[in-house]
Structures are given as C-alpha cells and as structure tokens.
N, C-alpha and C positions, 0 to 999 in steps of 0.2 A: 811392450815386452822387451826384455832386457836377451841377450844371448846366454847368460845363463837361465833363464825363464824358459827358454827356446829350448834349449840343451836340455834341460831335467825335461821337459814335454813330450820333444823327441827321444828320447831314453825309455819309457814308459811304455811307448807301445811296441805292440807286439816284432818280434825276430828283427828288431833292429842294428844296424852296427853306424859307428861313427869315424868319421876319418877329417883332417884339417888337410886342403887343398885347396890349388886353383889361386895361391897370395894368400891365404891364411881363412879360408872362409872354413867354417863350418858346417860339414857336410853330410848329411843323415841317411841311410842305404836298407833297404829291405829288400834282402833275395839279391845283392850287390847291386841294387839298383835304385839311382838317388831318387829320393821323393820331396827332399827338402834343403835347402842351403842358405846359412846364415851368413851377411857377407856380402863382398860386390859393391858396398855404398862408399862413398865418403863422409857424408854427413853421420846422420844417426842411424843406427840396427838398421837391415836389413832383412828381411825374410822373401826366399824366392821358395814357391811351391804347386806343382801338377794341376790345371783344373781341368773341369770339364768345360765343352764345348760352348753351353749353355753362359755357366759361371766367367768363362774369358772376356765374352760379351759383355756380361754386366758391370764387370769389376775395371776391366783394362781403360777404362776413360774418369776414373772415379780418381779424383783428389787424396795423392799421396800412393797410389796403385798405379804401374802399368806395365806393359808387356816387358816380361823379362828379358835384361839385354842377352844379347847370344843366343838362347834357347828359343824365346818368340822368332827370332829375326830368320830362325831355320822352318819354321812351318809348326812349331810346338806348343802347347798352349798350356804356360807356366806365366805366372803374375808373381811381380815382385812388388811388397810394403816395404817403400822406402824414405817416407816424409810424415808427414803429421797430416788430416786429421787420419786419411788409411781407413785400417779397421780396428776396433776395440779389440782388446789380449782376448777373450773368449770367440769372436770370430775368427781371429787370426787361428786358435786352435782349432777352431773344427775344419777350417780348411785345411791346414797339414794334415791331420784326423784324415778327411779324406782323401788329400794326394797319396797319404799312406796307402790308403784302399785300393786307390787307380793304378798305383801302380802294384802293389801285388797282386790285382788280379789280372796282371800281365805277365805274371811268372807262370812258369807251367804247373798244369793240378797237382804231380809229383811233386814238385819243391814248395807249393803253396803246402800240402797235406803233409811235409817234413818238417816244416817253419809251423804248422799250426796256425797256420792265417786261415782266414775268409771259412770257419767253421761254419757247420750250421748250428 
C-alpha cells in the first residue's frame, strides 16, 4: 500500500479529518482522535493503527509488524506495518476499518450520534 492508497482509504470513511505531524507523518482523526498514522519508517511506508487486545497478540511477532514505537511502549495496543512480507493491502484496510471503529466507539454517544458513527 502506497501513502496515497492509505490516504484515499483513510479519506472515505466515515467523520474523518487529516492533519501531517509528528516529522511529516500522515495522520488520520475521527472525533479528533487518531486511529491511523502513515509514517515513523525509514525504509518503506509505514502504517501504524489501534488493535484489539486479541489482534496485538497475534500480529505484534509476525514478520514485517510490531508494536508501534511510542504508543506500544506506553501500555497501548497499536501495531505498526513496516517491512515486507506484513500484511496484504486488503488486510491492511480492514484493520484501519477497524481501528477506525475502536476508536469511535470511545467518543462519547453525543459526538458518535453527531459524526454519524457507529449507527445501527
């Protein structure tokens, strides 16, 4: 997945907003709250993004994934694809897909129900 592949992805879903920080990294916010950030690497693309508790487990020892610097190192459980082989572009989306979710459904009902997230 290329950072614009990222970018149009991130774009798409729902009450999103985008901001470049942090050295230039690309940073994706729902309800001002990040779910996604392109960036952080030196080599090639980056993608760091929210899992669940379950998902950290799985991913965080897997070839080209691991605990995102900074945010893992604080007690958080965000994985960052940084190397080859990682995960294929349609994996990679459904986990942003659902860091998106993780984290809007930590906004409050009011702002979820103003943004239009997490309908039934």
């Amino acid at each position: 997945m290329t950072y614009e592949d990222f970018n149009a992805y991130c774009r798409a879903l729902t009450a999103t907003s985008y901001v470049v920080q942090w050295g230039g990294s690309h940073v994706w916010k729902v309800g001002g709250k990040v779910f996604s950030i392109g960036g952080w690497a030196d080599e090639s693309p980056a993608f760091t993004f929210k899992v669940s508790d379950i998902s950290f487990e799985l991913l965080k020892e897997q070839p080209g994934l691991r605990p995102a610097p900074y945010l893992a190192s604080r007690g958080m459980k965000w994985i960052q694809h940084y190397a080859e082989p990682g995960l294929i572009d349609d994996e990679s989306r459904e986990y942003i897909r659902q860091s998106h979710r993780i984290v809007s459904l930590g906004l409050s009902k009011k702002k979820q129900r103003e943004l239009g997230l997490n309908e039934p």
